[in-house]
C-alpha positions in Angstrom: -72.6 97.9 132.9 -71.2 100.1 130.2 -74.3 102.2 129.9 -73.9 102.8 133.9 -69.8 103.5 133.3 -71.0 106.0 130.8 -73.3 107.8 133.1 -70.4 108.0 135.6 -68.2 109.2 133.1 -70.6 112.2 132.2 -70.9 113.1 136.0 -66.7 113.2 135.6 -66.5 115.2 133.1 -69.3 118.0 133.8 -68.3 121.4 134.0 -68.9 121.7 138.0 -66.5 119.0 137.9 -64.2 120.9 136.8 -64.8 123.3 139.0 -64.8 121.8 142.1 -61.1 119.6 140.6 -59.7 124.2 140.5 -61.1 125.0 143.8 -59.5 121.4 145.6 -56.0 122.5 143.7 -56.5 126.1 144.7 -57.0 125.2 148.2 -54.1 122.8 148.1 -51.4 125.5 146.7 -53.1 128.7 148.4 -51.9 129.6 152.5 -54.5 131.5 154.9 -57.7 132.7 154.5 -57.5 131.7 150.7 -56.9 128.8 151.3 -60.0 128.5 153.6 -62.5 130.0 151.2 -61.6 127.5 148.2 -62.0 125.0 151.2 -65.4 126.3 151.8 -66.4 126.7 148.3 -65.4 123.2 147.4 -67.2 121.8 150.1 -70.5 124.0 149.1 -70.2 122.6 145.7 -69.8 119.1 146.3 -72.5 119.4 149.4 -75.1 121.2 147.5 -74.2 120.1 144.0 -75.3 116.3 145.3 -78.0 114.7 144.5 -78.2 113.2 147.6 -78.3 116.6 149.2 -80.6 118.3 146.3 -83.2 115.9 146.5 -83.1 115.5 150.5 -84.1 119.4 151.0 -86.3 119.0 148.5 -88.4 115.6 150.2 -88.7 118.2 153.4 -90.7 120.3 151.6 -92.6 117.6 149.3 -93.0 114.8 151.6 -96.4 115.8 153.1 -98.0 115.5 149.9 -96.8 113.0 148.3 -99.3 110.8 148.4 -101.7 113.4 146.2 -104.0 111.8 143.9 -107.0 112.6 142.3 -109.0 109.6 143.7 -108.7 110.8 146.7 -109.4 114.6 146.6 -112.9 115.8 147.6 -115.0 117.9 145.4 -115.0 121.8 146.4 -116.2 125.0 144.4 -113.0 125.5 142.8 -109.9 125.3 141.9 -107.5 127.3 142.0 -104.3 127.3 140.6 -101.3 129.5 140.6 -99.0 130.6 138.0 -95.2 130.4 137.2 -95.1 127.8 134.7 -95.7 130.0 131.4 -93.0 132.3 129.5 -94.5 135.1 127.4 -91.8 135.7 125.2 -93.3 138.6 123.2 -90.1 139.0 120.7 -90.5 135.2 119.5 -92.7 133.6 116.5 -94.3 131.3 119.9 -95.1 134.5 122.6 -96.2 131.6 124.9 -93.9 128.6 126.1 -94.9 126.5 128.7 -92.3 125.7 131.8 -91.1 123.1 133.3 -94.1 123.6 136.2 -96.7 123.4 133.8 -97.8 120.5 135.7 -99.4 122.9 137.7 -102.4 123.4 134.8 -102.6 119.6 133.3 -103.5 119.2 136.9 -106.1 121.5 137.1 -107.5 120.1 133.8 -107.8 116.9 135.2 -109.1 117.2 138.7 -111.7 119.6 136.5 -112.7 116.7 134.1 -113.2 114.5 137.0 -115.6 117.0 138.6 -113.8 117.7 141.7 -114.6 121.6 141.3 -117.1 123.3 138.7 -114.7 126.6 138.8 -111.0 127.1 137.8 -109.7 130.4 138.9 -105.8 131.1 137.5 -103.9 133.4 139.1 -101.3 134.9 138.1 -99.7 138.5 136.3 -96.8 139.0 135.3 -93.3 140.1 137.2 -93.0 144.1 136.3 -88.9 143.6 136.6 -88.9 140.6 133.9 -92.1 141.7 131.3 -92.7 144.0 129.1 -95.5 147.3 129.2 -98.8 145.3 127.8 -97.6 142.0 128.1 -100.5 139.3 128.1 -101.2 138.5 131.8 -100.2 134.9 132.7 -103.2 133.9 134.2 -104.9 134.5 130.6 -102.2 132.8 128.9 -103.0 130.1 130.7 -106.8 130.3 130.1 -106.5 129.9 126.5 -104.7 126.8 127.1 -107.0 125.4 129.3 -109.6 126.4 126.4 -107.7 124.6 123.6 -108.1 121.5 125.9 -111.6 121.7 126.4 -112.2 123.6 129.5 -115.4 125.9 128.3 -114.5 129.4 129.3 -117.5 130.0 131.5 -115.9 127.5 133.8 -112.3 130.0 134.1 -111.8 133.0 136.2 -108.8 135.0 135.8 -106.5 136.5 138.6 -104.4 138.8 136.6 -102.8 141.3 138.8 -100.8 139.1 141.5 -97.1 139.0 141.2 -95.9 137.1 144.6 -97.7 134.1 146.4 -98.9 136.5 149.0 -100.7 138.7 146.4 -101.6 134.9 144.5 -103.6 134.4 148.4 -104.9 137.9 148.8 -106.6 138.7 145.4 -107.4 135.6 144.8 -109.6 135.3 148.3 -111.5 138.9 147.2 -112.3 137.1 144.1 -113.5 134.3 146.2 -115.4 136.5 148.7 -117.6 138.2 146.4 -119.0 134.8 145.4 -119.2 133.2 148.9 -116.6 131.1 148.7 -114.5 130.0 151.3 -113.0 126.3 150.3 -110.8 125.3 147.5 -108.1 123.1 145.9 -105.3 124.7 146.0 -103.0 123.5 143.0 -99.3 124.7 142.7 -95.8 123.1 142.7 -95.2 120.4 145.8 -91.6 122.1 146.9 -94.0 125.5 146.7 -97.5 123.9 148.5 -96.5 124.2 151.6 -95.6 128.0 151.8 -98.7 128.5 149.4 -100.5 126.4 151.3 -100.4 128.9 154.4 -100.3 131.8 152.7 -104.0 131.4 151.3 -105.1 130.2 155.0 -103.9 132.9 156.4 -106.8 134.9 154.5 -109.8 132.7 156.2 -109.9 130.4 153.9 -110.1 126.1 154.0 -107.5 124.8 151.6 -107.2 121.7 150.4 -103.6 120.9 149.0 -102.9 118.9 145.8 -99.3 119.4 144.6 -98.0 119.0 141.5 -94.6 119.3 139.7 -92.7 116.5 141.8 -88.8 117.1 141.8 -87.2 114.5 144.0 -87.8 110.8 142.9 -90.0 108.3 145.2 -87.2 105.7 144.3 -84.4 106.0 146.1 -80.9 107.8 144.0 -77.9 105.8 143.1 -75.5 105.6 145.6 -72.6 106.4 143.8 -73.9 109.0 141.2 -75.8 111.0 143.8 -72.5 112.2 145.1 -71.4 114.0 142.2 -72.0 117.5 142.2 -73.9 118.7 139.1 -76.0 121.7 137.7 -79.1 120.6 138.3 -78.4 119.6 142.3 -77.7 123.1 142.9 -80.8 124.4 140.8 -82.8 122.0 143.0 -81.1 122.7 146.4 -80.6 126.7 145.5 -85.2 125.9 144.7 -85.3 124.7 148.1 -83.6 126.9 150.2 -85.6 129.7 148.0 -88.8 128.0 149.8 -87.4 127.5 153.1 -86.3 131.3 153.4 -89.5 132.1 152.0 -91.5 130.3 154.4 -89.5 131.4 157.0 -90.5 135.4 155.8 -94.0 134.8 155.1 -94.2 133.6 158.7 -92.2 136.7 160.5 -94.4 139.0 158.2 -97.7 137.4 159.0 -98.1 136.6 155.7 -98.8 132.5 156.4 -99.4 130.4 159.3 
């Protein structure tokens, strides 16, 4: 009981909390439209902020492949995997930090070791807005990870030049082509699979989904603390509608099916 009151107690006292307490008093003391945008903003912050709300948008996205598992996953030429779970920090003692996605690549290790592909391909460059001029490409990052766990280096391909999940589909399937291959494991976030997913089908290929990086929990949240609005529940719901807009692009552009 008292580690549960204490829980509740940090959910009190976070700064959105506080927050959303201003905007209720603002909308309270304000007259007009004022008085309707604290309203609305309040409202967005509690709504969004849930984690009841957070993790429902992000089950829409996760749900139909939640019941991935290595067991289950045929064996295919390759794997492929795609990249945003790496920082290359080039001013730091450590120029690579692995993310909070980095899932992604412990998967790929492991459907490798339990020969479900001979082939990992990793693709992935680096965002020209957010790196620097001769920064190290994140898909070879990545490589020399997979290497320090054991994966021999004739088994890697590299996809270096990509910066978007329609360039992730479109030079990875020319690297795919030259070698005759046209089915895969695709390997990328679940709340991402399913705009990923289409995106790499869209270029002829077969694609067999396993996603990794689950956000929303299978158990179901506590009643009462999923209300609270909190930083993370609008990280999580501002990551879903992110993939929901996206899909909904990628589709008007012809980019996924």
């Amino acid at each position: 009981m008292f580690l549960y009151a204490g829980k509740v107690l940090s959910a009190l006292v976070a700064p959105v909390m506080f927050v959303f307490a201003a905007l209720v008093i603002l909308a309270i003391h304000v007259r007009g439209l004022h008085r309707m945008l604290a309203a609305l903003a309040a409202l967005t912050l509690i709504a969004f902020g849930s984690g009841a709300c957070s993790k429902f948008l992000l089950r829409t996205l996760e749900q139909p492949y939640i019941e991935t598992s290595i067991n289950s996953t045929p064996s295919v030429p390759i794997i492929v995997v795609l990249g945003g779970y790496l920082r290359i920090e080039d001013s730091t003692p450590r120029p690579i930090e692995i993310g909070s996605a980095a899932d992604r690549l412990l998967c790929a290790a492991e459907l490798y070791r339990a020969g479900k592909a001979p082939i990992i391909l990793l693709s992935g460059g680096n965002a020209s807005f957010l790196s620097k001029s001769g920064s190290l490409p994140e898909a070879v990052a990545a490589s020399r990870i997979l290497e320090e766990w054991g994966i021999p280096q004739s088994a890697i391909l590299i996809e270096d030049r990509s910066q978007s999940t329609r360039e992730n589909a479109e030079f990875s399937h020319r690297i795919l082509a030259e070698r005759g291959i046209n089915r895969i494991l695709l390997v990328t976030s679940a709340v991402h699979m399913r705009r990923a997913s289409g995106s790499f089908r869209k270029t002829g290929l077969t694609v067999i989904p396993f996603a990794a990086d689950f956000l929303a929990e299978s158990n179901a949240p506590d009643m009462v603390l999923s209300l609270f609005p909190s930083a993370s529940g609008l990280v999580d719901s501002g990551l879903a509608i992110k993939e929901w807009s996206g899909l909904i692009v990628y589709r008007l552009r012809g980019w996924s099916d």
